[in-house]
C-alpha positions as CSV (number, residue, x, y, z in Angstrom):
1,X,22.2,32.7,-40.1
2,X,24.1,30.0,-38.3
3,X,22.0,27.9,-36.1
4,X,24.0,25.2,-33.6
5,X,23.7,21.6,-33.1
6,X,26.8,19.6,-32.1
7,X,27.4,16.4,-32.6
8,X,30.3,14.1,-30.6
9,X,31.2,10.3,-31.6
10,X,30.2,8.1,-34.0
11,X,28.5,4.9,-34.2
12,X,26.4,4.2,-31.3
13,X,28.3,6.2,-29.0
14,X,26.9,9.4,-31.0
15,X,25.7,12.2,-28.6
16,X,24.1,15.3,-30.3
17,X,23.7,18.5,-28.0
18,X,21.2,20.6,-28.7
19,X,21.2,24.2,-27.4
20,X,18.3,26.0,-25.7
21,X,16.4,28.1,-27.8
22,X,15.7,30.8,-24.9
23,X,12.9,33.5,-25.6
24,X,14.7,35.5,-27.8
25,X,14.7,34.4,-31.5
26,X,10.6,34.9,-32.1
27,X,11.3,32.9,-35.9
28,X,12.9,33.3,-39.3
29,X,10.4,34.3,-41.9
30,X,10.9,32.9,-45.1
31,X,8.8,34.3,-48.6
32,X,8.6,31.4,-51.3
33,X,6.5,31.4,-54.4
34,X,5.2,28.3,-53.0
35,X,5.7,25.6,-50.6
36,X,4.6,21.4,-50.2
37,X,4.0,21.7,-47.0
38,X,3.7,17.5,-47.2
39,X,7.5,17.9,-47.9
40,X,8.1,19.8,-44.6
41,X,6.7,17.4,-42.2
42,X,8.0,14.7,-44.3
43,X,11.5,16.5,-42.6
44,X,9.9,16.9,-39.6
45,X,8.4,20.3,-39.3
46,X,5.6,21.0,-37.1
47,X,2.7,23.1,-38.1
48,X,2.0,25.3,-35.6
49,X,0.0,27.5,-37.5
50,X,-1.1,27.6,-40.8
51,X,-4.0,30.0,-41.6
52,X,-2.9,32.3,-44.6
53,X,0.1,31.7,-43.8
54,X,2.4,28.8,-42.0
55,X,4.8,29.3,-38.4
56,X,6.6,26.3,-38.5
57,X,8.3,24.4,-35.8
58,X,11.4,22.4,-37.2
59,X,14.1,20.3,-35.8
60,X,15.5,21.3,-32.8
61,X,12.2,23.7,-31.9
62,X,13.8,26.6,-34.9
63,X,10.5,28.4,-35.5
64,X,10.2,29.3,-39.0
65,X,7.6,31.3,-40.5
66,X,7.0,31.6,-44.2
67,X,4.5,33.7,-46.3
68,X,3.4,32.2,-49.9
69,X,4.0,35.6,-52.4
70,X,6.7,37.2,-54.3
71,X,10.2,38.3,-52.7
72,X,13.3,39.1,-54.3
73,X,15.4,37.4,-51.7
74,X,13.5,34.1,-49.6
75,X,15.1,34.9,-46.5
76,X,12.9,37.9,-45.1
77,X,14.1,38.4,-41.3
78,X,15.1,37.3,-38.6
79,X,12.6,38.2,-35.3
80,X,13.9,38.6,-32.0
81,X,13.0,39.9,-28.8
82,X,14.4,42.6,-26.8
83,X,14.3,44.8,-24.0
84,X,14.5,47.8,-25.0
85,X,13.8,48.5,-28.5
86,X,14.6,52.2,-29.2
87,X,18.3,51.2,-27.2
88,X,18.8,48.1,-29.5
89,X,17.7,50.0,-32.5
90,X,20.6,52.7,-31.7
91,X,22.9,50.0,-31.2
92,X,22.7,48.4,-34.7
93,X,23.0,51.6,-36.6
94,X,26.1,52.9,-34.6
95,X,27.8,49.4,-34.5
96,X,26.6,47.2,-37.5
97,X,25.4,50.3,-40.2
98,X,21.8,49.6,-40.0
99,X,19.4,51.7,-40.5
100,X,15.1,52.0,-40.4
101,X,13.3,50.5,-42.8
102,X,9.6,49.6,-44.0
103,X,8.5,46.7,-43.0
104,X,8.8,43.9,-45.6
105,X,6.0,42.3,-47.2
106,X,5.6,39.7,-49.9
107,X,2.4,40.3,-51.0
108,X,-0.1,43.6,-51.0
109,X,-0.5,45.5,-48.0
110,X,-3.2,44.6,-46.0
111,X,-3.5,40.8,-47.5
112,X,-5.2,38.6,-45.1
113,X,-2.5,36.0,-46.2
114,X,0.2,37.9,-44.4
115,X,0.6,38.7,-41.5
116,X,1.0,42.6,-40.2
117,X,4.0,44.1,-38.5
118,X,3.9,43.2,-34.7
119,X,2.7,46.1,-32.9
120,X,6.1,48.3,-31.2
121,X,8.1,46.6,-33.4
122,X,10.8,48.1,-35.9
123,X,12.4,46.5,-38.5
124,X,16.4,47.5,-39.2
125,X,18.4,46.6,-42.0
126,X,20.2,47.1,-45.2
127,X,18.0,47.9,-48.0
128,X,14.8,47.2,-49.0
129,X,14.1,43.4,-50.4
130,X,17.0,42.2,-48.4
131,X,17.2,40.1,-45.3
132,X,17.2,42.4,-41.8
133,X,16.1,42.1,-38.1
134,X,12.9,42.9,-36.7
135,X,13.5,44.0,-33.2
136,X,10.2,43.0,-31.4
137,X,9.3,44.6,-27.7
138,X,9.3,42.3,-24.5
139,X,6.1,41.4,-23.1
140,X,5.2,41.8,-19.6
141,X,5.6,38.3,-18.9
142,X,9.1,38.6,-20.1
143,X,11.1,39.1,-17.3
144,X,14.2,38.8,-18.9
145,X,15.5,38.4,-22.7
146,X,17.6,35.1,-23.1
147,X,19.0,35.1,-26.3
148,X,19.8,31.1,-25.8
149,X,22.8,29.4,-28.1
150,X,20.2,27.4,-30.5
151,X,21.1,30.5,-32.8
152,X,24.9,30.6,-33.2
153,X,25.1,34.1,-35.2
154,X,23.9,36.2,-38.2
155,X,27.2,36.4,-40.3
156,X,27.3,39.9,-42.1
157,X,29.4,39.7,-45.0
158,X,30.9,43.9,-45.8
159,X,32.7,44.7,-49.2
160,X,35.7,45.8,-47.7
161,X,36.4,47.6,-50.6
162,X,33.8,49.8,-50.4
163,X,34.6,53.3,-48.9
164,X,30.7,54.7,-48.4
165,X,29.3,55.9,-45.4
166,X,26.8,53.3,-45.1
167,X,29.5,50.5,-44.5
168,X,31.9,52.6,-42.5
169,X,30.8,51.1,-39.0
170,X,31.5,47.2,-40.2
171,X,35.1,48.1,-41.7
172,X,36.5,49.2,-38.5
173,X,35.3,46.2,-37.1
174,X,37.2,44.3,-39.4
175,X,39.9,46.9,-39.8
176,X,42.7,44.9,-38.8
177,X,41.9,42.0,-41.0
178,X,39.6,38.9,-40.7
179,X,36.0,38.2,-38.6
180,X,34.9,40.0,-36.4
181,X,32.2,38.9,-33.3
182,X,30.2,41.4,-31.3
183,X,26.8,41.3,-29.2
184,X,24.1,43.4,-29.1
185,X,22.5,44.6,-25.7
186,X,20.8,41.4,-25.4
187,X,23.5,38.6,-26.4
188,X,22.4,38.2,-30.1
189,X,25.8,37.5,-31.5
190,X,26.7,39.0,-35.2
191,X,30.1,38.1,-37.0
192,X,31.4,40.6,-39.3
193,X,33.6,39.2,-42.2
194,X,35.1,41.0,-45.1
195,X,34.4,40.1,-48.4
196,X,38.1,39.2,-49.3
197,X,38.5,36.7,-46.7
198,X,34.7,35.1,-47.4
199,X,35.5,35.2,-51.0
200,X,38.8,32.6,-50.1
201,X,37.1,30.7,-47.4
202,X,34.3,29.8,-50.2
203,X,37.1,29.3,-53.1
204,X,39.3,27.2,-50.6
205,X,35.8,24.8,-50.2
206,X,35.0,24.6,-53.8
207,X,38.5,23.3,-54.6
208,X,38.3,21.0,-51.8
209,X,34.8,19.4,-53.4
C-alpha cells in the first residue's frame, strides 16, 4: 500500500504537497497484539474513535483502524468505497485473480471489541489471513466515488513462476516483463509486479545500504 506525499526543495524553500484523500479509501485496518496508543499521538495520530477498538486519523488525514487480537498478518484490509459493488467485485476476480472470502476477524465472532462487517459489503482477496480489499457500498449521500491520489496504489507482488489457475489473470498482466498499472471501475489504482523483478529491485536496495 503506497500512500503519496511529495516533497520539493530543501531548507526553507521546502514545499510538501499533500494529495486529497477523496471519499473513497474508508481506512486501513491493522490487527496488533497490542498497541501504546500514547506512542500514536506522540506521532501525531488522532483518535477518532476508540471504544473496543481504535479508527485513527494520522498524518495527512490516512484513516487507520486497528483491532487489539491475534492475526497472522497485521495488515488486515484495505476499505474503500464503490459504486457498484457486485460490478467491482467481478472486476477484481477477472482482472486481478481475486476471489470471495470471509470476512476477517482478529478475535471471536461476535466480540464487542471488534467491529462487524459493514452491512452490503464483501470482502475479496487472496486467501484467508492475508491482506485483501473490502469493497464497501456508496451511500446515498454519495453522489459520486472519488478515489483521490492521498493513496498512490496497492502493489501486488505475483510469483511469476507459478503456472496455477489462481494467478493466471496477474501474469498476463505482466506477461511481457516488468510492472504493470491498472484501475478498477472507480480509479483505485493496483500495480502488478512479478516476483523476479521485486526480488532485484529489493537486492539492488540492500546492496546500496
Amino acid at each position: 500500500i503506497t500512500l503519496l506525499s511529495e516533497k520539493s526543495g530543501t531548507g526553507d524553500d521546502e514545499v510538501t504537497t499533500q494529495y486529497e484523500l477523496g471519499n473513497g479509501l474508508q481506512y486501513l485496518q491493522l490487527g496488533l497484539p497490542d498497541m501504546r496508543l500514547s506512542k500514536a499521538l506522540q506521532y501525531g495520530a488522532r483518535p477518532l474513535y476508540s471504544y473496543g477498538w481504535l479508527l485513527l486519523s494520522l498524518p495527512y488525514e490516512v484513516p487507520v483502524q486497528v483491532i487489539i487480537g491475534d492475526v497472522r498478518d497485521p495488515v488486515m484490509l484495505t476499505c474503500v468505497k464503490v459504486t457498484d459493488v457486485t460490478e467491482s467485485a467481478a472486476w477484481y476476480r477477472s482482472n486481478l485473480g481475486m476471489r470471495d472470502l470471509p470476512f476477517p476477524l482478529a478475535r471471536p465472532a461476535g466480540s464487542q471489541f471488534e467491529p462487524p462487517q459493514p452491512p452490503g459489503s464483501l470482502f475479496l482477496g487472496y486467501a484467508n489471513g492475508t491482506p485483501g480489499v473490502l469493497l464497501l457500498p456508496k451511500s446515498k449521500q454519495d453522489r459520486t466515488i472519488e478515489a483521490g491520489g492521498l493513496l498512490r496504489c496497492t502493489r501486488i507482488v505475483v510469483d511469476d513462476s507459478d503456472t496455477g489457475a489462481t494467478v493466471a489473470p496477474l501474469l498476463g498482466l505482466v506477461s511481457q516483463g516488468g510492472e504493470r498499472e491498472v484501475r478498477d471501475p472507480d480509479g483505485y489504482t493496483y500495480v502488478v509486479e512479478p516476483y523476479s523483478s521485486y526480488r532485484k529491485t529489493v537486492k539492488d536496495s540492500v546492496e546500496l545500504q
